[in-house]
Residue frames as qw, qx, qy, qz and C-alpha x, y, z in Angstrom:
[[0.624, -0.191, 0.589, -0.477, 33.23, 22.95, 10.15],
 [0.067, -0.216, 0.922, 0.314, 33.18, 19.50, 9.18],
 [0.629, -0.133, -0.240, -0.727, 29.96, 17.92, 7.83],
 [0.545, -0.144, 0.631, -0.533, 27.63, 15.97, 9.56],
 [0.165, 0.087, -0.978, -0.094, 27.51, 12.03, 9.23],
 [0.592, -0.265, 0.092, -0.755, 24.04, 11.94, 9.86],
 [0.802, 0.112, -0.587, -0.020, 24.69, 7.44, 9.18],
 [0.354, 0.359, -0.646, 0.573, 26.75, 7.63, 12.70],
 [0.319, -0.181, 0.531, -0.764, 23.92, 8.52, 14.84],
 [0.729, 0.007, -0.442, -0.522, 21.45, 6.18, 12.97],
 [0.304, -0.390, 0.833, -0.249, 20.62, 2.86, 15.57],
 [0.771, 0.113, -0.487, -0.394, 19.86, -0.71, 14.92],
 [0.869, -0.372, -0.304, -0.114, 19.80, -4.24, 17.00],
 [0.786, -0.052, -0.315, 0.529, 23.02, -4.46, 18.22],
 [0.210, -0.753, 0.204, -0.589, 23.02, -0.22, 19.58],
 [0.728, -0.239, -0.413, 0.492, 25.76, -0.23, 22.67],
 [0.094, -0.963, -0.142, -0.210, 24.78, 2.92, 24.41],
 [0.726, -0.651, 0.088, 0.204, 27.50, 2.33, 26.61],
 [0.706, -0.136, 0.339, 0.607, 29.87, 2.34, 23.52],
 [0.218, 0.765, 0.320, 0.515, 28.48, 5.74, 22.22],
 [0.251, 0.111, -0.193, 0.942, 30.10, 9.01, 22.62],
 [0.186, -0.738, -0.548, 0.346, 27.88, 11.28, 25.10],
 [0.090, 0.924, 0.015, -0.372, 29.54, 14.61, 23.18],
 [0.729, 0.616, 0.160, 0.250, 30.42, 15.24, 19.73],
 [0.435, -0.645, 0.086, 0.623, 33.80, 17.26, 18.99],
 [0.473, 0.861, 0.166, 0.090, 32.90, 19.45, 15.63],
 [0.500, 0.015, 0.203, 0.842, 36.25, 21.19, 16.17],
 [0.016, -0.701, -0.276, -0.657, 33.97, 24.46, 16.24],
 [0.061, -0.127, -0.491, 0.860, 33.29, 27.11, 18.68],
 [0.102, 0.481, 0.779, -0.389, 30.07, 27.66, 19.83],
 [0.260, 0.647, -0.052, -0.715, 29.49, 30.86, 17.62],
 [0.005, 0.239, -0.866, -0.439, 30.38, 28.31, 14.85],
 [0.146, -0.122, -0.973, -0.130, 27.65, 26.11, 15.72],
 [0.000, 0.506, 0.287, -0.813, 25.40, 28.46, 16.08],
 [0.244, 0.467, -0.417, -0.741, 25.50, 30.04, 12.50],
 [0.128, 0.025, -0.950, -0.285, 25.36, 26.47, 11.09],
 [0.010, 0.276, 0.920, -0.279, 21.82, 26.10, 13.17],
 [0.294, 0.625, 0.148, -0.708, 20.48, 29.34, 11.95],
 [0.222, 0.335, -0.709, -0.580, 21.25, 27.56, 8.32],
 [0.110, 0.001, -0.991, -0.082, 19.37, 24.66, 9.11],
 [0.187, 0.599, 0.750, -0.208, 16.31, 25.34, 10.78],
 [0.364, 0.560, 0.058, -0.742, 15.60, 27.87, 8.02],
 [0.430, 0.109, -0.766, -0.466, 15.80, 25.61, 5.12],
 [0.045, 0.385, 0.852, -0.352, 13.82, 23.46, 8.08],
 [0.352, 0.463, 0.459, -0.671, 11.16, 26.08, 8.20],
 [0.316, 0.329, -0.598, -0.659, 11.18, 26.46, 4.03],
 [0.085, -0.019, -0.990, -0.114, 10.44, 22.67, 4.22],
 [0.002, 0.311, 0.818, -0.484, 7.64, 23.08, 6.63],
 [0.370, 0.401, -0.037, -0.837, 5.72, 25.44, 4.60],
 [0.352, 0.344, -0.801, -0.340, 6.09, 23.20, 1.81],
 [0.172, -0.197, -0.965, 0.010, 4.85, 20.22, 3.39],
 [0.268, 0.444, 0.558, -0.648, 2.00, 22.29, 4.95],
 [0.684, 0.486, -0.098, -0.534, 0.35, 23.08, 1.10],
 [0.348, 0.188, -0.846, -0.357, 1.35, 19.82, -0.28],
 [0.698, -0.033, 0.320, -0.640, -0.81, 18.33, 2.61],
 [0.797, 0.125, -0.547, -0.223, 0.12, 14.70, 1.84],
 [0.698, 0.014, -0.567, 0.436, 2.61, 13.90, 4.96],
 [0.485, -0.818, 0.273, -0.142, 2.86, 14.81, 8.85],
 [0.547, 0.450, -0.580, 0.402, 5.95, 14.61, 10.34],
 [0.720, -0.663, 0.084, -0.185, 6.11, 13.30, 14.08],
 [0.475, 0.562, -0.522, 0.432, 9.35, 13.93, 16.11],
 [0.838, -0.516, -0.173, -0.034, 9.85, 11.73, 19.28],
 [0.208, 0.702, -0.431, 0.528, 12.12, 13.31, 21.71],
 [0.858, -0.408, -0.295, 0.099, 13.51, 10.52, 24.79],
 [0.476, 0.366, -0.469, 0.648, 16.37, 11.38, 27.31],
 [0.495, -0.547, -0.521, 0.429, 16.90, 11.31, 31.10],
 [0.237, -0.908, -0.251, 0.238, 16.32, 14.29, 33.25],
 [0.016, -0.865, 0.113, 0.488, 17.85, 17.63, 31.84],
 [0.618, -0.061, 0.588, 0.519, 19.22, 15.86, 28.64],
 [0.110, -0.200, 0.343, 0.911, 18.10, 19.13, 26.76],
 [0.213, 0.591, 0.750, 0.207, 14.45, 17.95, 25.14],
 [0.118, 0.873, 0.452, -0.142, 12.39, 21.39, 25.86],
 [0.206, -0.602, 0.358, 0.684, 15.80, 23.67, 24.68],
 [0.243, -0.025, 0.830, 0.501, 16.36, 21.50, 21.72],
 [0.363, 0.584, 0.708, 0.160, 12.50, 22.01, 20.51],
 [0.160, -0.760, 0.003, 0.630, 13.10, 25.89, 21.76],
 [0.304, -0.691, 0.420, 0.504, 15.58, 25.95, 19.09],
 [0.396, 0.015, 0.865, 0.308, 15.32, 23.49, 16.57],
 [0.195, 0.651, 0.686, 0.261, 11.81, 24.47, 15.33],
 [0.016, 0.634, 0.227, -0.739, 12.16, 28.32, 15.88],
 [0.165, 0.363, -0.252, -0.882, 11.65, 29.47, 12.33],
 [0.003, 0.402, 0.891, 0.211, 8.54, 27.14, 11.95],
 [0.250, -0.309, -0.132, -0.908, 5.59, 29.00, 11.19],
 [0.375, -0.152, 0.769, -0.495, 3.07, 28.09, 14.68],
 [0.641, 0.403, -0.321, -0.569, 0.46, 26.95, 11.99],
 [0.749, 0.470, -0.454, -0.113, 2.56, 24.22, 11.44],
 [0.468, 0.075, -0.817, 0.328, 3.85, 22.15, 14.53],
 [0.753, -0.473, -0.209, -0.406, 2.56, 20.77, 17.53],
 [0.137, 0.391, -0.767, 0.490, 4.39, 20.07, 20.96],
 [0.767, -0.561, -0.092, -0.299, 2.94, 17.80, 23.38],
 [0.187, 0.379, -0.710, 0.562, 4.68, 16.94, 26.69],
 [0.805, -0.328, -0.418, -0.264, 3.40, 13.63, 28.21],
 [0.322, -0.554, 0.475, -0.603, 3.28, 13.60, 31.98],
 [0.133, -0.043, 0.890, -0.434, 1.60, 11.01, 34.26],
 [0.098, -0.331, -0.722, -0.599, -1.28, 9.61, 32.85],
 [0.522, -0.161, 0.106, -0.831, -4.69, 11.57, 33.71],
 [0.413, 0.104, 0.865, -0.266, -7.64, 9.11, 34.91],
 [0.752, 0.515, 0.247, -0.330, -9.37, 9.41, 31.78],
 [0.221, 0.702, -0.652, -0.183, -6.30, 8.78, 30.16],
 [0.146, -0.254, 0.922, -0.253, -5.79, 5.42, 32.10],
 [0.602, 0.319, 0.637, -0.361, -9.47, 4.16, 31.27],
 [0.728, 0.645, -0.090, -0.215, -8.03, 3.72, 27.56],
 [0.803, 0.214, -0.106, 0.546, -5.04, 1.82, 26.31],
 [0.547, -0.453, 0.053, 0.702, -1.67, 3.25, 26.72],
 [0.416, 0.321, 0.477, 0.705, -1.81, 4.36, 22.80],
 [0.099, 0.760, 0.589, 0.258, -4.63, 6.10, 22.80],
 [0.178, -0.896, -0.046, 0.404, -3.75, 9.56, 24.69],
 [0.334, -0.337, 0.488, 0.733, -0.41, 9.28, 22.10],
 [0.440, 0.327, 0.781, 0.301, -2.56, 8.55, 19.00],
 [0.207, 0.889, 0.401, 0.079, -5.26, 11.34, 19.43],
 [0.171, -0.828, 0.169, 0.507, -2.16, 13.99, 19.72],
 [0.614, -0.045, 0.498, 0.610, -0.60, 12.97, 16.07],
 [0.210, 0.590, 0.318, -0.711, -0.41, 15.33, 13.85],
 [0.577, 0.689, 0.351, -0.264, -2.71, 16.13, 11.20],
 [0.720, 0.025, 0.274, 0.637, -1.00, 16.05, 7.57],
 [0.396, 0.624, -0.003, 0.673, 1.21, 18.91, 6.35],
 [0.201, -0.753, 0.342, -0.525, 2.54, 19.36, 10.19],
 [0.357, 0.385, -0.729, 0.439, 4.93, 18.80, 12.43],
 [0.733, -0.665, -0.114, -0.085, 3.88, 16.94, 15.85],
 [0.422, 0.432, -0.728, 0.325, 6.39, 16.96, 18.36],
 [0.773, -0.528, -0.352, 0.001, 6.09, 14.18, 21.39],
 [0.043, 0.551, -0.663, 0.505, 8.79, 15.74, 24.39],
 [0.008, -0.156, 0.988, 0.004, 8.60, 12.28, 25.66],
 [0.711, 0.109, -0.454, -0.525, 6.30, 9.58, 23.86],
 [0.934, -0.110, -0.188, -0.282, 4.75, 6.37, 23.77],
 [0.578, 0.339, -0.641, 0.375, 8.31, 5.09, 24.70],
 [0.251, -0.538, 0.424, -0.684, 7.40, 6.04, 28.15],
 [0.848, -0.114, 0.070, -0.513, 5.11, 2.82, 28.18],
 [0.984, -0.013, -0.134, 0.120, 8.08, 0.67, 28.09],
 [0.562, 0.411, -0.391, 0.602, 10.68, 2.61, 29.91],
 [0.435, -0.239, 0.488, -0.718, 8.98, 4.27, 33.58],
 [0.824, -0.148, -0.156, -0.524, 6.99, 1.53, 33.43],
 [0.833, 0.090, -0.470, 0.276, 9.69, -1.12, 33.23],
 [0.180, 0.444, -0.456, 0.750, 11.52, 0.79, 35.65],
 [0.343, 0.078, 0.687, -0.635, 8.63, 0.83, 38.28],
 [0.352, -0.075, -0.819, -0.447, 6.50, -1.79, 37.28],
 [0.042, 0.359, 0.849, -0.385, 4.17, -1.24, 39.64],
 [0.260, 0.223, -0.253, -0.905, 3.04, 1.92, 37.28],
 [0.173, -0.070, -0.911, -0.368, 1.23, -0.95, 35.33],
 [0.047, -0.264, -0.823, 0.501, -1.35, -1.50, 38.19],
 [0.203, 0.557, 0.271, -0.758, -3.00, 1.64, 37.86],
 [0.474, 0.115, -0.593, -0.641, -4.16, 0.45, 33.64],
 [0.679, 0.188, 0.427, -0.567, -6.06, -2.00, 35.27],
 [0.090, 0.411, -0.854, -0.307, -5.23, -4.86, 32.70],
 [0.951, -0.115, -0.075, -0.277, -7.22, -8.03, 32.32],
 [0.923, -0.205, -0.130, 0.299, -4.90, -10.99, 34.07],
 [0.240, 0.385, -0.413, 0.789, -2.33, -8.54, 35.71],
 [0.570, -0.762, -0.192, -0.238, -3.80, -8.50, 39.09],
 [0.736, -0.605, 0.164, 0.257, 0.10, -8.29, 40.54],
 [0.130, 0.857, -0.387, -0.314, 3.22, -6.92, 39.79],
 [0.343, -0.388, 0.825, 0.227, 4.62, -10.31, 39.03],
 [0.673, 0.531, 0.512, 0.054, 2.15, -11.25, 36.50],
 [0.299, 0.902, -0.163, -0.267, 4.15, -8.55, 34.50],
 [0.904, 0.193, 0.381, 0.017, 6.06, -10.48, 32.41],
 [0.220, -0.490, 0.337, 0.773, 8.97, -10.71, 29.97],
 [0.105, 0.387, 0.782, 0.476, 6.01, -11.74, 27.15],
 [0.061, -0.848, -0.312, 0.424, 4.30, -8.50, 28.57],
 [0.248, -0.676, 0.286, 0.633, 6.95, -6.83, 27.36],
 [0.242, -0.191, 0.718, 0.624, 7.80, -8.42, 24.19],
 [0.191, 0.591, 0.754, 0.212, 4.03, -7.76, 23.47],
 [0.074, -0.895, -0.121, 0.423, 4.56, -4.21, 23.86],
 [0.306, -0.592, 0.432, 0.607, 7.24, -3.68, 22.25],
 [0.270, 0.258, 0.875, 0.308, 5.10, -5.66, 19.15],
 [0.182, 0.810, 0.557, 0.003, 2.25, -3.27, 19.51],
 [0.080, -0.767, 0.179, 0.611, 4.71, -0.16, 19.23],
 [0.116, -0.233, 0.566, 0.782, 6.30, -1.17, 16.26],
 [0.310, 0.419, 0.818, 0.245, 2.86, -2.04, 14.87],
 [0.017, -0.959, -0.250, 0.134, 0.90, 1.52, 15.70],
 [0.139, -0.728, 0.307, 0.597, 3.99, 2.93, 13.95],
 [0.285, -0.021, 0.715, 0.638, 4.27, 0.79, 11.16],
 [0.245, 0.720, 0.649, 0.021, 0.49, 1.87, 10.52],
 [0.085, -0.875, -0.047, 0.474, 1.04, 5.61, 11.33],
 [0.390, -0.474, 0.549, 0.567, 4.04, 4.97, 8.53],
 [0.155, 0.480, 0.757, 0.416, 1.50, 3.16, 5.41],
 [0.020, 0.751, 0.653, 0.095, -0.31, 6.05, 5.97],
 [0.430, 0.766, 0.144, 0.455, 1.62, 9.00, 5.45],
 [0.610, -0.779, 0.141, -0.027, 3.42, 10.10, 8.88],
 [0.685, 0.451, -0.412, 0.397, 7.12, 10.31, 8.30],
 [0.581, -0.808, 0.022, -0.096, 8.73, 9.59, 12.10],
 [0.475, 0.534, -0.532, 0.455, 11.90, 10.35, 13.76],
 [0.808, -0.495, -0.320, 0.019, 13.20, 8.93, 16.91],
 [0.344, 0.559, -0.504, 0.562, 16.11, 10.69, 18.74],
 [0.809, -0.431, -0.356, 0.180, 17.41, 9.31, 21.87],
 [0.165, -0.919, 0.246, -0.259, 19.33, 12.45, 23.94],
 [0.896, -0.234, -0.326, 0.189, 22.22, 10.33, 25.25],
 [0.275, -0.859, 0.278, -0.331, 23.65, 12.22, 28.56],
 [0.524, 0.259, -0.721, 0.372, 26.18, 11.25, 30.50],
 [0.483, -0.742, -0.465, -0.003, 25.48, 10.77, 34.22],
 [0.471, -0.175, -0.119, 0.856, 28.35, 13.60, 34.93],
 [0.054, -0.173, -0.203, -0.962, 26.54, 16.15, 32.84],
 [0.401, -0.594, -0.549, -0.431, 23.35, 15.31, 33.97],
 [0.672, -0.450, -0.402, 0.428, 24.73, 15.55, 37.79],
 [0.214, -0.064, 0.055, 0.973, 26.51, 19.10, 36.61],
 [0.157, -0.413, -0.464, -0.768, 22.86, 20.33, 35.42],
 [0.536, -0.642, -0.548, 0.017, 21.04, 19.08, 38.43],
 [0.414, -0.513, -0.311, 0.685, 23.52, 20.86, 40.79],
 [0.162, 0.272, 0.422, 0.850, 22.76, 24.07, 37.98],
 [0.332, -0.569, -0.616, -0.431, 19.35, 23.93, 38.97],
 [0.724, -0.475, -0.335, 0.371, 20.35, 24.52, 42.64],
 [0.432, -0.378, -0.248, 0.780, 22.29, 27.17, 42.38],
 [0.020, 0.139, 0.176, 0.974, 20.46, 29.44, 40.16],
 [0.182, 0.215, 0.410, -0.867, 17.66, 31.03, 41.60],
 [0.297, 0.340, -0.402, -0.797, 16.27, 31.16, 38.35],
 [0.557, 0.212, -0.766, -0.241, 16.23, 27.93, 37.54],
 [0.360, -0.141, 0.671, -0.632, 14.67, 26.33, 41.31],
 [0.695, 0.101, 0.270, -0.658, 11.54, 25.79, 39.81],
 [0.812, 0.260, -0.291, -0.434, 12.44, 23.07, 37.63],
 [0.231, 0.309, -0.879, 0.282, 13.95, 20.77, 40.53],
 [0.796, -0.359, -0.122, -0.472, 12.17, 18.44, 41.77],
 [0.334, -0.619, 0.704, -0.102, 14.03, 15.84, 44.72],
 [0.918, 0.195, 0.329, -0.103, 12.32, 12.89, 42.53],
 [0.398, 0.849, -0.346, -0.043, 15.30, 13.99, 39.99],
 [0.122, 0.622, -0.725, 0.269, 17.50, 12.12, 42.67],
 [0.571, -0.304, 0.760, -0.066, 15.80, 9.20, 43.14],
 [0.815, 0.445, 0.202, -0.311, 15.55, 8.72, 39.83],
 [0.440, 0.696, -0.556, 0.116, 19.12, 9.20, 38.97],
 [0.405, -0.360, 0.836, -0.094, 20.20, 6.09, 41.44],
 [0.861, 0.323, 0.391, -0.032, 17.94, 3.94, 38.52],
 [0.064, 0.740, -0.493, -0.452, 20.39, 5.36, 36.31],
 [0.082, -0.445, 0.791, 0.411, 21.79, 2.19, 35.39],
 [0.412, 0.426, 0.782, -0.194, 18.23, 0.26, 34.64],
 [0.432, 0.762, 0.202, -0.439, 16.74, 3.11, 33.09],
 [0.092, 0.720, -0.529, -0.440, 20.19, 3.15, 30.62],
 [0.239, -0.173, 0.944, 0.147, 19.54, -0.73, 30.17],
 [0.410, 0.653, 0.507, -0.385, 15.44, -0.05, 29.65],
 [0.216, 0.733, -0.265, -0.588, 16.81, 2.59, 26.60],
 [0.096, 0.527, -0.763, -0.362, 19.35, 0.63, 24.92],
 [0.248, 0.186, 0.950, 0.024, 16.63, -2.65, 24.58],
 [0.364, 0.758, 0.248, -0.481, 13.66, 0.02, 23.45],
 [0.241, 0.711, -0.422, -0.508, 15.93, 1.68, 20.71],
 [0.080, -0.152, 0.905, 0.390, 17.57, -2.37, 19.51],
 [0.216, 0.257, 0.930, 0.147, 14.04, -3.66, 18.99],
 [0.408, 0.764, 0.498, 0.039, 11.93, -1.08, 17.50],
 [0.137, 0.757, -0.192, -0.610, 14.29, 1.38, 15.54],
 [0.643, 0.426, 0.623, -0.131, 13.12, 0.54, 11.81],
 [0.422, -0.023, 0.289, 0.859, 14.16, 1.70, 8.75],
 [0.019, -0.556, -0.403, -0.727, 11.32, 3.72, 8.35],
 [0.583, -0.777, -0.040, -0.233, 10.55, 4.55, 11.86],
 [0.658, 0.314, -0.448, 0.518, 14.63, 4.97, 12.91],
 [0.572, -0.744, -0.046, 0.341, 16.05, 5.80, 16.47],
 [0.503, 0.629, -0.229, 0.546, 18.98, 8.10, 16.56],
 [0.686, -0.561, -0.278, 0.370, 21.36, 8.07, 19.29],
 [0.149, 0.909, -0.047, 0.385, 21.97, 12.10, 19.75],
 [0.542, -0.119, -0.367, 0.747, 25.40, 13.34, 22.10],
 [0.303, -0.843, -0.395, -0.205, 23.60, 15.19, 23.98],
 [0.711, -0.417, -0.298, 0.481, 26.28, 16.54, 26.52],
 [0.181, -0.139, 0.174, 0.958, 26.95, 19.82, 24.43],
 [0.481, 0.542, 0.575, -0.380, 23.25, 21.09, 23.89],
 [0.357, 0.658, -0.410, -0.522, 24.57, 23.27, 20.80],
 [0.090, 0.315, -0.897, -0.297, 26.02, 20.01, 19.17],
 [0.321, 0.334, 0.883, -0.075, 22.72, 17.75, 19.72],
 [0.502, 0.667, 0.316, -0.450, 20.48, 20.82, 18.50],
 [0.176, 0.671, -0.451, -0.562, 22.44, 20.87, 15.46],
 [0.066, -0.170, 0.931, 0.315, 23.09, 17.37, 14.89],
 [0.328, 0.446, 0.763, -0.334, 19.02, 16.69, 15.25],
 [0.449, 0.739, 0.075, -0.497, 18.34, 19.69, 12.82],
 [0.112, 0.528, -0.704, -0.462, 20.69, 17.91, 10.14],
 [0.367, 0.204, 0.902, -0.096, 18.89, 15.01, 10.54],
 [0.277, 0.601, 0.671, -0.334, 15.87, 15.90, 10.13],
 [0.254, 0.734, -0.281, -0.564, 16.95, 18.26, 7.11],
 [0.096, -0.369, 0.843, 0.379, 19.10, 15.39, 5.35],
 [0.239, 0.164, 0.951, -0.104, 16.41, 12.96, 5.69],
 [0.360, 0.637, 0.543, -0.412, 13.21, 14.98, 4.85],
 [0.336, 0.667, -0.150, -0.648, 14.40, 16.27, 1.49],
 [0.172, -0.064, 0.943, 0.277, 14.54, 13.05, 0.14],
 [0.375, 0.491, 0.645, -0.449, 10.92, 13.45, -0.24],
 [0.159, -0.026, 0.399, 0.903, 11.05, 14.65, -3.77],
 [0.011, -0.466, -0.884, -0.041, 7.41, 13.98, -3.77],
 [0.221, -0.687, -0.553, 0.417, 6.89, 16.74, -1.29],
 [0.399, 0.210, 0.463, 0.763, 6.20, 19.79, -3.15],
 [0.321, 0.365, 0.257, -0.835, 4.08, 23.18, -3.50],
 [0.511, 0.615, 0.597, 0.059, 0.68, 22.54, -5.24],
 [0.200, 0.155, 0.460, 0.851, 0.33, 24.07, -8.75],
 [0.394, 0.300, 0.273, -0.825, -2.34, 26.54, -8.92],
 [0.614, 0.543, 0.531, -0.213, -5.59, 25.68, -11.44],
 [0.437, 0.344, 0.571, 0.604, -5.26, 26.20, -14.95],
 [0.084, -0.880, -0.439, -0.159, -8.11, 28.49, -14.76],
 [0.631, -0.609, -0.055, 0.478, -5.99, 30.39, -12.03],
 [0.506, -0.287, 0.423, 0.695, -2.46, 30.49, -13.40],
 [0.388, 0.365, 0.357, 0.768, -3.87, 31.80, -17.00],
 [0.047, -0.812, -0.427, -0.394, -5.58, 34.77, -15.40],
 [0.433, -0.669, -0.327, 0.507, -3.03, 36.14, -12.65],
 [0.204, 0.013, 0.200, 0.958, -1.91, 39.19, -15.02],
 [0.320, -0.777, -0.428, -0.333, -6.02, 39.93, -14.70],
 [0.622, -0.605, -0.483, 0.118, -5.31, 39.75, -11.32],
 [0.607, -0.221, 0.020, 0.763, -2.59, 41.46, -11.00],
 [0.125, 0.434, 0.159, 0.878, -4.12, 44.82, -12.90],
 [0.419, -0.748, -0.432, -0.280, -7.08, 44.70, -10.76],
 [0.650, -0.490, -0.213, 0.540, -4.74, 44.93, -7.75],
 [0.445, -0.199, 0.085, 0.869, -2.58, 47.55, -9.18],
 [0.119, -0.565, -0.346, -0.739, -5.94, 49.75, -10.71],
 [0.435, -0.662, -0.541, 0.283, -7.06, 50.27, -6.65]]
């Protein structure tokens, strides 16, 4: 199997979703890509120990993509050989009313996680400038000072969002939070094959909803909402990645390479030494044990 360009998926201002591939072609069979993924998220988990006793850095992974573009599989998978210790999933909904009687941040903020562990957002703060934009009447219900109408929403609304994201990341960054952004990028065929999935398996009912289908006629907004999110806050230290998402094997893989390639740059990140004191006395220790 060939190796993974992790540089290819990386985005910056000028990202042209429209000119990105929706599915990767490894030249592997699925049993291939497979094996490779059981390689990765164990040197993943290895890491994750590691960063749990070094206890200098959290890692927070922000997971965006239209309806069925793989998010709750991909964590399924990606983080199985994390010890539970050590990551955190949240999965923001619709804000709560005590949610809504604070900034937007604030429900995203108190979920980060704590250092030497993994958070993971299954969609994030991104939500606050992508459903929103989409149905800007969402807005209403924060209760704003001078927004008393949907037309007071603004494109300096926006561009003042989009100011306070990168800021409440660049903080989250000076301060010891190493984040990844991955954008799931579906086609609207595969997403249209999944929906009609849902439908026919019995099994699988419960996670249609008919809002699925009027959400897929915003299609092309919601794809124009993305691709202006990702150009103006993916950062070099707080990057987007635009993931082909259309093969789920091939996104979970390419995500877990990421996130491998990238995090072991950390040379920093290391197991603590034990005490002096400690280390010159574990052959004590070590009779006591073995005299029981």
């Amino acid at each position: 199997m060939k190796n993974i360009d992790i540089n290819r998926y990386r985005a910056d201002k000028s990202t042209d979703l429209a000119a990105m591939p929706t599915i990767e072609d490894f030249g592997s069979t699925d049993k291939q890509l497979k094996k490779e993924m059981v390689k990765v998220r164990e040197k993943l988990g290895e890491f994750q120990d590691t960063l749990y006793a070094h206890g200098k850095y959290s890692v927070l992974v922000c997971l965006q993509g239209m309806d069925t573009s793989g998010k709750d599989s991909l964590v399924r998978e990606v983080f199985k050989d994390f010890n539970v210790r050590g990551v955190v999933v949240h999965s923001f909904k619709v804000p709560t009313p005590l949610e809504l009687k604070h900034d937007y941040l604030w429900r995203h903020y108190i979920a980060l996680p704590a250092k030497g562990k993994f958070g993971i957002f299954n969609r994030t703060h991104y939500e606050n400038v992508l459903v929103t934009r989409v149905h800007p009447e969402y807005i209403m219900g924060e209760h704003l000072p001078g927004i008393e109408k949907v037309s007071d929403i603004d494109q300096h609304f926006w561009d003042s969002r989009f100011d306070q994201i990168n800021n409440f990341e660049k903080h989250l960054v000076d301060n010891g939070t190493i984040i990844f952004k991955f954008f799931l990028h579906l086609s609207k065929e595969e997403q249209r094959q999944r929906l009609l999935r849902r439908l026919r398996l019995k099994q699988k009912n419960w996670k249609f909803s008919p809002d699925d289908l009027k959400e897929r006629k915003l299609w092309t907004k919601y794809q124009q909402c993305y691709e202006e999110a990702i150009q103006r806050t993916s950062k070099p230290k707080a990057p987007w990645f635009v993931i082909p998402a259309d093969n789920k094997k091939g996104a979970r893989l390419i995500v877990a390479e990421i996130l491998y390639q990238e995090l072991k740059k950390y040379k920093d990140i290391i197991a603590p030494e034990l005490d002096d004191k400690i280390k010159a006395n574990l052959d004590n220790y070590k009779k006591q044990l073995e005299s029981e």
